[in-house]
N, CA, C and O atoms as a Tinker XYZ file with bonds, in Angstrom:
   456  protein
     1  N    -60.256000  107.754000  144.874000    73     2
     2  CA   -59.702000  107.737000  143.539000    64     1     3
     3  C    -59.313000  106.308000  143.173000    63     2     4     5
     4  O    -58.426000  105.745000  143.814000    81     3
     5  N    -59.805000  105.833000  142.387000    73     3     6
     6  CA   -59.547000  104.397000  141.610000    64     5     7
     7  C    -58.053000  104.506000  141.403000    63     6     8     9
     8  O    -57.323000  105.425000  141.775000    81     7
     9  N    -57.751000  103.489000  140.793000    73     7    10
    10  CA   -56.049000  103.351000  139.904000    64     9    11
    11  C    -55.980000  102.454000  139.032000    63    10    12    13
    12  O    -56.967000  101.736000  139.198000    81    11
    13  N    -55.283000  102.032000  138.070000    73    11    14
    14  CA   -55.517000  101.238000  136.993000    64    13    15
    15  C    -55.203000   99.994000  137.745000    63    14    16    17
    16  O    -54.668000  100.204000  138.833000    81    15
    17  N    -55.365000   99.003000  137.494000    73    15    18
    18  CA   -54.785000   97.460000  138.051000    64    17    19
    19  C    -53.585000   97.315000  138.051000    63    18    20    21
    20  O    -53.341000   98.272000  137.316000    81    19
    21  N    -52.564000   96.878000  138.285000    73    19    22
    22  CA   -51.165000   96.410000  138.544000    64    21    23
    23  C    -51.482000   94.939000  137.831000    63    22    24    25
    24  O    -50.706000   94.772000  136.890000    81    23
    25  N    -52.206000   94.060000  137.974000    73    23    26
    26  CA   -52.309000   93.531000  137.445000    64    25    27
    27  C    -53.230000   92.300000  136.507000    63    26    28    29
    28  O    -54.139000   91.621000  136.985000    81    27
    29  N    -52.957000   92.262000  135.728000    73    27    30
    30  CA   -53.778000   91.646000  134.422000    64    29    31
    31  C    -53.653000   90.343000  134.287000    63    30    32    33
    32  O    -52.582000   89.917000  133.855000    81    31
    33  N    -54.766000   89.381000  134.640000    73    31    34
    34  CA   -54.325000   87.677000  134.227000    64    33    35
    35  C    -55.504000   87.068000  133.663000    63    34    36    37
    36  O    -56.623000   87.197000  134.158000    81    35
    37  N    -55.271000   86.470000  132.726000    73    35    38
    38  CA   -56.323000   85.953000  131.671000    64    37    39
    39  C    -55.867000   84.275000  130.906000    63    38    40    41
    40  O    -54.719000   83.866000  130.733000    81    39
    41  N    -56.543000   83.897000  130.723000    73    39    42
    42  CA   -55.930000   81.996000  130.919000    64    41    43
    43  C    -57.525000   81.149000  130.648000    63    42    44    45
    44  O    -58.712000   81.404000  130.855000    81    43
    45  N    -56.620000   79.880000  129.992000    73    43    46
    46  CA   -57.975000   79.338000  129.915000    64    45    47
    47  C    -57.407000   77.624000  129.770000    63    46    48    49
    48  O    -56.444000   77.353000  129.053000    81    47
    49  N    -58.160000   76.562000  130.559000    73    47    50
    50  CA   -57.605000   75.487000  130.154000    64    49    51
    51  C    -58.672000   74.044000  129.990000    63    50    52    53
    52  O    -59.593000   73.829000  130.778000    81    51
    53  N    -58.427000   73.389000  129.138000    73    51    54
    54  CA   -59.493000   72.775000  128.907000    64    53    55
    55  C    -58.945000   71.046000  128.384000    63    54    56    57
    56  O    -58.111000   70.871000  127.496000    81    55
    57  N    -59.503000   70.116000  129.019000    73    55    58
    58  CA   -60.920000   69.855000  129.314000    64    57    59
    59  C    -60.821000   69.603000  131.036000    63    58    60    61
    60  O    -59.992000   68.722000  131.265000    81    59
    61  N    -61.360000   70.069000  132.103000    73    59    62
    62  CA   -61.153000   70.339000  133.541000    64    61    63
    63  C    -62.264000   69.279000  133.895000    63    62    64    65
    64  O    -63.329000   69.063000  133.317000    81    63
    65  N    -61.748000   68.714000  134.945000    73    63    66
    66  CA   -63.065000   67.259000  135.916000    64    65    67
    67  C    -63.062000   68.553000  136.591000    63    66    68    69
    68  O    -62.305000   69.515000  136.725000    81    67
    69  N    -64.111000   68.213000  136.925000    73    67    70
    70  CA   -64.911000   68.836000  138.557000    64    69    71
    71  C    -63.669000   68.753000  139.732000    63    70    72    73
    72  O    -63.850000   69.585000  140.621000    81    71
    73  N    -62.885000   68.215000  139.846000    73    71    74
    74  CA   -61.563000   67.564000  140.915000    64    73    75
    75  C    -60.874000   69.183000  139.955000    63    74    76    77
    76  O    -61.346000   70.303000  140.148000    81    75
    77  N    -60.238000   69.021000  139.414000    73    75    78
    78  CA   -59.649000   70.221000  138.710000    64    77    79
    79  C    -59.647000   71.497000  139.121000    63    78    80    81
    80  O    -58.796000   72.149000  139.726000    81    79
    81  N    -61.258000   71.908000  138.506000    73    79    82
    82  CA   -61.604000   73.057000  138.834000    64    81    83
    83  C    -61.720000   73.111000  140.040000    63    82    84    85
    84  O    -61.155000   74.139000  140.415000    81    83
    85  N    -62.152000   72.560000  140.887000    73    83    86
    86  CA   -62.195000   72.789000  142.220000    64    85    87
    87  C    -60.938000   73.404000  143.025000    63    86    88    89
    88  O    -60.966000   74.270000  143.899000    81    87
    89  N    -59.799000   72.702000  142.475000    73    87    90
    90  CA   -58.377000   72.851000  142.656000    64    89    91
    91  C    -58.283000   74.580000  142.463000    63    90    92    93
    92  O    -57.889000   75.507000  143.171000    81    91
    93  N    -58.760000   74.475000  141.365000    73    91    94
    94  CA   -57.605000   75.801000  140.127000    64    93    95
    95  C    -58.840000   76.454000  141.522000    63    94    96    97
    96  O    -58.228000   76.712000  142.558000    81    95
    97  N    -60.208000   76.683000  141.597000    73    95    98
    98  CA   -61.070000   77.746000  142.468000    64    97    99
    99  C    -60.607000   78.092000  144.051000    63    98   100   101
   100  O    -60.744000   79.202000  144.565000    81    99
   101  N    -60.026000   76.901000  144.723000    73    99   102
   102  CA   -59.039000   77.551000  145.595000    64   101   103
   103  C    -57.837000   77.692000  145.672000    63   102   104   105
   104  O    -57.352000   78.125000  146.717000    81   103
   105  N    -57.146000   77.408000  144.730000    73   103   106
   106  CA   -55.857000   78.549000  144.231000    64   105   107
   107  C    -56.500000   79.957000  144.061000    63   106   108   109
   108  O    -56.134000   80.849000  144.827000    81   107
   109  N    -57.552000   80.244000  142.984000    73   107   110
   110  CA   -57.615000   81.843000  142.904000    64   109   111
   111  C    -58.314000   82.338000  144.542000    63   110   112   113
   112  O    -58.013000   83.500000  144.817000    81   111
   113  N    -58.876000   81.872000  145.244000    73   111   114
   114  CA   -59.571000   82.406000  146.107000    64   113   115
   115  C    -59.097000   83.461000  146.922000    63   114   116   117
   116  O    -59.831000   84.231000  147.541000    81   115
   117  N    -57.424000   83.495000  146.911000    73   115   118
   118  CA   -57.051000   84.903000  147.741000    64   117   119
   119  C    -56.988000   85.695000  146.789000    63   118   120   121
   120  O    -56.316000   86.623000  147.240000    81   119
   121  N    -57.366000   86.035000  145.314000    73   119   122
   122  CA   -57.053000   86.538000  144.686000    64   121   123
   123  C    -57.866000   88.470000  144.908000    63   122   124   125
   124  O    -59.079000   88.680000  144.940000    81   123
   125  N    -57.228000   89.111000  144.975000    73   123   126
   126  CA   -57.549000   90.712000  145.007000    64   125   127
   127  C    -58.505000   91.456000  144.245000    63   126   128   129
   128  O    -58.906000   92.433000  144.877000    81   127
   129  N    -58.966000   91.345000  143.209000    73   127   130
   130  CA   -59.380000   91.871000  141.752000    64   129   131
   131  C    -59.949000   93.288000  142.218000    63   130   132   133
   132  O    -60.501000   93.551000  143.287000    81   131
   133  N    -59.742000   93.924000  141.406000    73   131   134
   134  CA   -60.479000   95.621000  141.446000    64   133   135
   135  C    -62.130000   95.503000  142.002000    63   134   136   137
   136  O    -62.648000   96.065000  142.967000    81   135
   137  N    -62.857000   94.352000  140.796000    73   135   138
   138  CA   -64.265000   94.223000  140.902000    64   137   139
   139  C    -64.603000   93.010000  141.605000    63   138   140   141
   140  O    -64.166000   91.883000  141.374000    81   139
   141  N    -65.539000   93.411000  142.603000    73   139   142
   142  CA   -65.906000   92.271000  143.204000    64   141   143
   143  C    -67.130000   91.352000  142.155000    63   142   144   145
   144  O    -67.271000   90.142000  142.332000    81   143
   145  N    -67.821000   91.989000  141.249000    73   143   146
   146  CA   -68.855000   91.395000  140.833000    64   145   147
   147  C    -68.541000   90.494000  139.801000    63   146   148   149
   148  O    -69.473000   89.891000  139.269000    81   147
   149  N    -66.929000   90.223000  139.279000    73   147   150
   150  CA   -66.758000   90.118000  137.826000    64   149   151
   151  C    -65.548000   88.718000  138.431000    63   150   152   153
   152  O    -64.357000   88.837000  138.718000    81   151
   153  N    -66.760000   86.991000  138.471000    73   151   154
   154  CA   -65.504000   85.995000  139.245000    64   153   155
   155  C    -64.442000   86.313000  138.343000    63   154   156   157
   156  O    -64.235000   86.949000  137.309000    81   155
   157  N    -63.737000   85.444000  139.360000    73   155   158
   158  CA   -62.397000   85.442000  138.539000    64   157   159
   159  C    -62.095000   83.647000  137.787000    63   158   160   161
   160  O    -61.517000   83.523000  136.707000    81   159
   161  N    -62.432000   82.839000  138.325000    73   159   162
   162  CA   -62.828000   81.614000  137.718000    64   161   163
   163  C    -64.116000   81.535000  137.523000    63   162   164   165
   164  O    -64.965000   81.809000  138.370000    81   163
   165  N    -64.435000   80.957000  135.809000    73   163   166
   166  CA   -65.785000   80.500000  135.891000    64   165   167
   167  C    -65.474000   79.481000  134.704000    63   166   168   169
   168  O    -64.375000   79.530000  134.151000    81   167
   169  N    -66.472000   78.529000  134.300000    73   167   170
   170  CA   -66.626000   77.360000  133.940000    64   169   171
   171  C    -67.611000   77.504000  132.638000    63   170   172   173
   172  O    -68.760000   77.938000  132.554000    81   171
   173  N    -66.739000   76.984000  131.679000    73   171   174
   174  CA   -67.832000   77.298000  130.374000    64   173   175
   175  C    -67.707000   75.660000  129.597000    63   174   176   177
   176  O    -66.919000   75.337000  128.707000    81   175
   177  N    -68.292000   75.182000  129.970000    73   175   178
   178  CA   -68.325000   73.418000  129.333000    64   177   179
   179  C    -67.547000   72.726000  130.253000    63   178   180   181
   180  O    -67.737000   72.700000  131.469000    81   179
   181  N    -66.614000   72.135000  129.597000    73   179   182
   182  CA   -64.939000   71.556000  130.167000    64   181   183
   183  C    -64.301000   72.278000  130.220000    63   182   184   185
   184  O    -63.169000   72.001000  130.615000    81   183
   185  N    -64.624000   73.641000  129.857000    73   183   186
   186  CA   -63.239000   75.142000  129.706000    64   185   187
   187  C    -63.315000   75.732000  131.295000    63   186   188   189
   188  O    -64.338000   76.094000  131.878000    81   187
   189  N    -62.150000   75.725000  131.739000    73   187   190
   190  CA   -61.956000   76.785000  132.824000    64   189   191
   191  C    -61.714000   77.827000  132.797000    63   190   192   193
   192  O    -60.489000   77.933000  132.853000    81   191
   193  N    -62.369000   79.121000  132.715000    73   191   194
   194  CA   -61.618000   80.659000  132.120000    64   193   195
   195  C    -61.119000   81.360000  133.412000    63   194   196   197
   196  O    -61.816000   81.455000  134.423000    81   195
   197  N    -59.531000   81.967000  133.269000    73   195   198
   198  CA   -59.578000   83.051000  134.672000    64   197   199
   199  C    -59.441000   84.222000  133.729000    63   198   200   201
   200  O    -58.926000   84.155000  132.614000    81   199
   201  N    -59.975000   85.345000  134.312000    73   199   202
   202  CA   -60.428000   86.643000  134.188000    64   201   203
   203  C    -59.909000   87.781000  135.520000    63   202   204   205
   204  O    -60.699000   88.179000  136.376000    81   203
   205  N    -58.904000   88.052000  135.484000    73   203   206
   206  CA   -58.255000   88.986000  136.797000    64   205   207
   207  C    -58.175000   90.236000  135.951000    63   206   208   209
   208  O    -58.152000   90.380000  134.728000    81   207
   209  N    -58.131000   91.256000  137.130000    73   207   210
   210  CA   -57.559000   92.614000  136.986000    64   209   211
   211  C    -57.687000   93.272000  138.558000    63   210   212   213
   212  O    -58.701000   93.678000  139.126000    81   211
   213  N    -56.495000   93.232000  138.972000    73   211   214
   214  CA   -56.348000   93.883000  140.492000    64   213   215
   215  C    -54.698000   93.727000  140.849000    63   214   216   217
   216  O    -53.671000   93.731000  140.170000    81   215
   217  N    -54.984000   93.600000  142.161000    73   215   218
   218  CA   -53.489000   94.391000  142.874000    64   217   219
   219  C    -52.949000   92.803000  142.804000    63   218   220   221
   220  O    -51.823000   92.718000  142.313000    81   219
   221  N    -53.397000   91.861000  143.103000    73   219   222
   222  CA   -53.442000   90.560000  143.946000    64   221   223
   223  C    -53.871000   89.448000  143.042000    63   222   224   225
   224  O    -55.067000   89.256000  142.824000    81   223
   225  N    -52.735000   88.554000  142.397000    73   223   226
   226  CA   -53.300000   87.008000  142.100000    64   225   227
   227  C    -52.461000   86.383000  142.461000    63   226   228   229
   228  O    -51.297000   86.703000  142.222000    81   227
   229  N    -52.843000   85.093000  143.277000    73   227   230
   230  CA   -51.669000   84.016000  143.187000    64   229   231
   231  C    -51.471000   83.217000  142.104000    63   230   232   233
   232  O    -52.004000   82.161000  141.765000    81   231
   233  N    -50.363000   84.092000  141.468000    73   231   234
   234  CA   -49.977000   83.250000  140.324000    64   233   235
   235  C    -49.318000   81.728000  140.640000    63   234   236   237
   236  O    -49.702000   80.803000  139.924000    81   235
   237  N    -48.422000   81.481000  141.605000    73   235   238
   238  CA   -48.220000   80.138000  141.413000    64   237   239
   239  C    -48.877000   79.361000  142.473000    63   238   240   241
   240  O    -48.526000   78.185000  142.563000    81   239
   241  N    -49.770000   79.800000  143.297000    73   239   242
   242  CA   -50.887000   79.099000  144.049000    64   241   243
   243  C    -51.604000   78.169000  142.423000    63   242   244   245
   244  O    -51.722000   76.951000  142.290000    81   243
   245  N    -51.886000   79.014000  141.632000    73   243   246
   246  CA   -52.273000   78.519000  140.470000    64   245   247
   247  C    -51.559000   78.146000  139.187000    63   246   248   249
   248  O    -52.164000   78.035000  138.121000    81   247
   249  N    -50.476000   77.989000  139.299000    73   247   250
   250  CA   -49.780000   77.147000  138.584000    64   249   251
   251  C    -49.329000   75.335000  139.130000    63   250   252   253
   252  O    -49.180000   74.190000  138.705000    81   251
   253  N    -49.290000   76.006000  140.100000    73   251   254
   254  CA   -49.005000   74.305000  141.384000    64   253   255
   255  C    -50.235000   74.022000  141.069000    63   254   256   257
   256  O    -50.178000   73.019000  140.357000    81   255
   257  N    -51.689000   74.461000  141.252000    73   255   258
   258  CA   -52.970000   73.648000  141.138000    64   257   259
   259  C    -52.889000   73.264000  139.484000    63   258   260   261
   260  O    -53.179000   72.071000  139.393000    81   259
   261  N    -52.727000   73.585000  138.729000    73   259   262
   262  CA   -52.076000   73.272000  137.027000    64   261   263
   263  C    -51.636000   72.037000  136.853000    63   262   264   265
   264  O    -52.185000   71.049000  136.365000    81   263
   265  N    -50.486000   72.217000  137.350000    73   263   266
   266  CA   -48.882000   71.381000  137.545000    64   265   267
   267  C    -49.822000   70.069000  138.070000    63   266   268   269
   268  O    -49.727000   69.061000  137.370000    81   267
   269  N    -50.531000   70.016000  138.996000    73   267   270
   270  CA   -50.945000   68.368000  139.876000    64   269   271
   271  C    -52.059000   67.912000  138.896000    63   270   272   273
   272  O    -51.991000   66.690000  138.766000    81   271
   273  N    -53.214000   68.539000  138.046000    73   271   274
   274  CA   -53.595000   67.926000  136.912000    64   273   275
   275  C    -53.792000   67.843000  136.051000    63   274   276   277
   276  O    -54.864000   67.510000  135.545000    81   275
   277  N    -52.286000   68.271000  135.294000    73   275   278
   278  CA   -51.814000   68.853000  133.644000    64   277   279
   279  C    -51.470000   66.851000  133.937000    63   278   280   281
   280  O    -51.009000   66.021000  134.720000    81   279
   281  N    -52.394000   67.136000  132.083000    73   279   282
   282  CA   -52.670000   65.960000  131.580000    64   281   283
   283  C    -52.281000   66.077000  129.735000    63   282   284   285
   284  O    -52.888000   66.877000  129.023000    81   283
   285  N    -51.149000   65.104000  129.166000    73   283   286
   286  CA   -51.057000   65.470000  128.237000    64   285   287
   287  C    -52.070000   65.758000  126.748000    63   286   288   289
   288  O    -51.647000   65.894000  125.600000    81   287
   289  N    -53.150000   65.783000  127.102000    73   287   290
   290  CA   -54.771000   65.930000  126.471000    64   289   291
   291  C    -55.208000   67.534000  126.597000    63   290   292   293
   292  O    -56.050000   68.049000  125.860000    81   291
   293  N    -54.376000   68.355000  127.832000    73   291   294
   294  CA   -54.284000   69.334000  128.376000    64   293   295
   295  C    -54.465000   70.451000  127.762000    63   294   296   297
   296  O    -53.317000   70.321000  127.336000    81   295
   297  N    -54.885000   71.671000  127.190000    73   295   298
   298  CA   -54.726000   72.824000  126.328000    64   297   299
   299  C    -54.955000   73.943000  127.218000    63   298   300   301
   300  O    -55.747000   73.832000  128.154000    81   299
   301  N    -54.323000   75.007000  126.994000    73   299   302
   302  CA   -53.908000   76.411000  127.133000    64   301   303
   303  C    -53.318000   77.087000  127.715000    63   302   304   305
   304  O    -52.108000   76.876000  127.633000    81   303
   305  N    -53.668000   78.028000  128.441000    73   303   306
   306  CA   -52.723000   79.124000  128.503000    64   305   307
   307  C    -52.812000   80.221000  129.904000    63   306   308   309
   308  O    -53.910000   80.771000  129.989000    81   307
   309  N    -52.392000   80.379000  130.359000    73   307   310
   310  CA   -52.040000   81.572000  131.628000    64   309   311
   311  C    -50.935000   82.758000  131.244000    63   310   312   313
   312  O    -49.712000   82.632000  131.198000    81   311
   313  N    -51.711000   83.917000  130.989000    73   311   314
   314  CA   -51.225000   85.226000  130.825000    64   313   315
   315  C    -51.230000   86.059000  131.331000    63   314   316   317
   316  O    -52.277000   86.642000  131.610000    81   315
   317  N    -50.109000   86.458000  131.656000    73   315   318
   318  CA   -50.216000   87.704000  133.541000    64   317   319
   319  C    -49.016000   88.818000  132.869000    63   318   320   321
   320  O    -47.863000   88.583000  132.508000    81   319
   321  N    -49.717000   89.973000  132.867000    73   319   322
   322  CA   -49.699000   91.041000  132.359000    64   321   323
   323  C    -49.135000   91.764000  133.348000    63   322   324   325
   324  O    -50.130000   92.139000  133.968000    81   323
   325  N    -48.022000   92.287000  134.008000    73   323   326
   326  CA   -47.522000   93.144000  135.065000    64   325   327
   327  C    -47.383000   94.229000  134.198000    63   326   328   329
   328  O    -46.574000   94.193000  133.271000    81   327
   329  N    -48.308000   95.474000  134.482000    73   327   330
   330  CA   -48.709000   96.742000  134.410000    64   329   331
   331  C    -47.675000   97.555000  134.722000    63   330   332   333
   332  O    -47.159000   98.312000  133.899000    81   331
   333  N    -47.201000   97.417000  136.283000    73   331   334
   334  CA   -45.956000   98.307000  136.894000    64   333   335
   335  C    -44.653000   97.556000  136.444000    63   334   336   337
   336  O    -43.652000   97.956000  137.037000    81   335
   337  N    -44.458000   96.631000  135.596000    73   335   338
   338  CA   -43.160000   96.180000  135.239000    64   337   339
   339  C    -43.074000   96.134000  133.565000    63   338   340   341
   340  O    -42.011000   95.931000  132.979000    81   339
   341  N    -44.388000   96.358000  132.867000    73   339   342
   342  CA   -44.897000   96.108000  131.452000    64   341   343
   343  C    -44.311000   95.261000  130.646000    63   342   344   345
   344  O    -43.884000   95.382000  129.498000    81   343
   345  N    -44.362000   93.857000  131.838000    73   343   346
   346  CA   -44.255000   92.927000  131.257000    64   345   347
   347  C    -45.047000   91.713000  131.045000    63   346   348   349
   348  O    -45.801000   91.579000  132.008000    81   347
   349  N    -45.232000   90.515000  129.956000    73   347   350
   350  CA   -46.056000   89.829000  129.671000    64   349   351
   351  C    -45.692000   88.462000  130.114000    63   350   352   353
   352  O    -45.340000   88.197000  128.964000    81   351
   353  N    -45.489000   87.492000  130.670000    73   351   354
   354  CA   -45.659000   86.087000  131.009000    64   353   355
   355  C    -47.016000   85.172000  130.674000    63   354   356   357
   356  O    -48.195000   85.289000  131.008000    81   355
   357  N    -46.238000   84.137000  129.799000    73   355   358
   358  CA   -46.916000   83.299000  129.201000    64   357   359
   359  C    -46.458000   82.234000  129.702000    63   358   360   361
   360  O    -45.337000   81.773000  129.488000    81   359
   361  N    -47.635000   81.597000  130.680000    73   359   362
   362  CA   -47.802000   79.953000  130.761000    64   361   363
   363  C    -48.184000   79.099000  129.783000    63   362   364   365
   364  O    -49.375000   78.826000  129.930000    81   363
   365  N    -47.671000   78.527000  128.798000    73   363   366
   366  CA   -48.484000   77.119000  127.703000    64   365   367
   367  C    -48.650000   76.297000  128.072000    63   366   368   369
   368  O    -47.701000   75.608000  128.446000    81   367
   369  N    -49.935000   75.864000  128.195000    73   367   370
   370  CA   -49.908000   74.261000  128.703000    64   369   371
   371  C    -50.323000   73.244000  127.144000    63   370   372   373
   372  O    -51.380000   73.457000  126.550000    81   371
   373  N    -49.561000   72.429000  126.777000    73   371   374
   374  CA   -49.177000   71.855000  126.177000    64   373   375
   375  C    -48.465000   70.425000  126.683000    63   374   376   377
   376  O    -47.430000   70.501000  127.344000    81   375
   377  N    -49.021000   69.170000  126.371000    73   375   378
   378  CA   -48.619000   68.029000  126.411000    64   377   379
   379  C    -47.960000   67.502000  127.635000    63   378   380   381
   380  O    -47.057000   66.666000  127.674000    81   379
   381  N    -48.722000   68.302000  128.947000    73   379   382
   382  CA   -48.555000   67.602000  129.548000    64   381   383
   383  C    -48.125000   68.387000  130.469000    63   382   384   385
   384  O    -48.433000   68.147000  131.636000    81   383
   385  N    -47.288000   69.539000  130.132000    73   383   386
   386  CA   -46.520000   70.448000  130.709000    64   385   387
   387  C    -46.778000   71.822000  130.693000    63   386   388   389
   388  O    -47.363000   72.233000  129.690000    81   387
   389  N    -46.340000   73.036000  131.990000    73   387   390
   390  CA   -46.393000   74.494000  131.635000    64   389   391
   391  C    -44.900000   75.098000  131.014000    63   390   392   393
   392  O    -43.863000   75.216000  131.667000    81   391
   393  N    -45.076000   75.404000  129.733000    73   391   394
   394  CA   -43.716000   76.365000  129.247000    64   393   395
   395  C    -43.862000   77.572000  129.382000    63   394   396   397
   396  O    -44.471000   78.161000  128.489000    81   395
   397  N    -43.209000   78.544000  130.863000    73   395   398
   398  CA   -43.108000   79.750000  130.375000    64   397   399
   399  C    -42.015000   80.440000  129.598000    63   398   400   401
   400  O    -40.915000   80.032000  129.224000    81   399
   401  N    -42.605000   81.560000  129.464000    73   399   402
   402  CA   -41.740000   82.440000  128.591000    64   401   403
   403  C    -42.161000   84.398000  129.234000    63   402   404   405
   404  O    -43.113000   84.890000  129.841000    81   403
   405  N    -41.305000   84.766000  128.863000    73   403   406
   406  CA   -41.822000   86.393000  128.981000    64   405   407
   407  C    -40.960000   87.430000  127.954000    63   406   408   409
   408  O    -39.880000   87.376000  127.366000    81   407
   409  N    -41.809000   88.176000  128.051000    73   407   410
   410  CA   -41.390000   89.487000  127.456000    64   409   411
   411  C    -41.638000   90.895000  127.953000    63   410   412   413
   412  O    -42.299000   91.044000  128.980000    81   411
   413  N    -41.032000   92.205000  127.130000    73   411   414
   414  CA   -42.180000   93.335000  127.725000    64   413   415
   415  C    -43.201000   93.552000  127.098000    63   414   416   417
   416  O    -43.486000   92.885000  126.103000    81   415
   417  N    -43.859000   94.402000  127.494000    73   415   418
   418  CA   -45.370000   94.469000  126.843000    64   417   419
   419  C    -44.926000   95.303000  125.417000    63   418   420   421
   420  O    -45.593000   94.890000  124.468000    81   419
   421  N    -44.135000   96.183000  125.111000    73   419   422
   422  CA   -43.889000   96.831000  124.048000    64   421   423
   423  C    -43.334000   95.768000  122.944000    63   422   424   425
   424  O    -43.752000   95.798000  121.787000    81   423
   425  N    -42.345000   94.810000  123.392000    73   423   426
   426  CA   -42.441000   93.623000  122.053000    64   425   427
   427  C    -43.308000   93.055000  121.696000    63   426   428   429
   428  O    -43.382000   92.811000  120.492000    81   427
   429  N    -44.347000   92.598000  122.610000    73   427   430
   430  CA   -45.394000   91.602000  122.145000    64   429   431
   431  C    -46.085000   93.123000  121.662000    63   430   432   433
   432  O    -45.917000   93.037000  120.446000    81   431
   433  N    -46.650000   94.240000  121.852000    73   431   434
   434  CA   -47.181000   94.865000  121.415000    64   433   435
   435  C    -47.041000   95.449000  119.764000    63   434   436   437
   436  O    -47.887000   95.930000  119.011000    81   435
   437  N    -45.221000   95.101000  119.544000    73   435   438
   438  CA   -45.075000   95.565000  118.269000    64   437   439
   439  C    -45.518000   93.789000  117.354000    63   438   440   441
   440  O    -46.273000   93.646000  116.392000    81   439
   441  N    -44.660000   92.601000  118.166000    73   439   442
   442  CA   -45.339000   91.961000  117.328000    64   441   443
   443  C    -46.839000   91.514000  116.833000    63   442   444   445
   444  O    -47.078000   90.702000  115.939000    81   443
   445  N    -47.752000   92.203000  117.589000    73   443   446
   446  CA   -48.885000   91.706000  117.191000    64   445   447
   447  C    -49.515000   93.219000  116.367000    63   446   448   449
   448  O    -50.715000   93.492000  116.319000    81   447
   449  N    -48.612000   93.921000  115.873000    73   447   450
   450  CA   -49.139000   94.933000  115.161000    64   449   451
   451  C    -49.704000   96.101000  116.046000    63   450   452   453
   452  O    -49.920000   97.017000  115.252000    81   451
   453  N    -49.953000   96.395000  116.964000    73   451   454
   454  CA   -50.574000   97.009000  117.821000    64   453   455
   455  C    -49.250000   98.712000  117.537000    63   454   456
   456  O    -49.409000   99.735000  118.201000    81   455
């Protein structure tokens, strides 16, 4: 019997050197995901996208790989969705730096109309 994921992480940051991504790819590498076929880092230009859904991410394995080459030129975002706590955490990367923030999933759900 399957089970829904525990947890949800979706993020994207751009513009990544090859030194970068390499970083952010073994930070996710212990990562758990439900599907084995579906990476969890992949590379679309200079964009780094992560794509999770499973029991297992190291979230700050991959925030420390962030943190060493957040550059104030830097853009986006790390969003980790805890399922069994229904709550939302938002990493911004912005100017240089990560700002989190959180909520539960039912506020961000009412504010975005949902």
């Amino acid at each position: 019997m399957s089970r829904d994921p525990l947890l949800k992480v979706y993020g994207h940051v751009y513009p990544v050197s090859s030194a970068f991504y390499d970083d952010l790819a073994h930070a996710c590498a212990d990562a758990l995901p439900d599907a084995d076929d579906i990476p969890v880092l992949e590379k679309d230009g200079d964009m780094a996208r992560i794509s999770f859904e499973g029991m297992y991410f190291p979230v700050d394995e991959v925030l420390e790989a962030l943190a060493r080459h957040l550059e104030p030129e830097h853009k986006g975002k790390l969003d980790v969705l805890d399922m069994d706590g229904w709550r939302l955490t938002r990493h911004a990367l912005e100017g240089g730096r990560i700002n989190s923030s959180s909520a539960p999933l039912n506020n961000v759900l009412d504010y975005s109309g949902h």
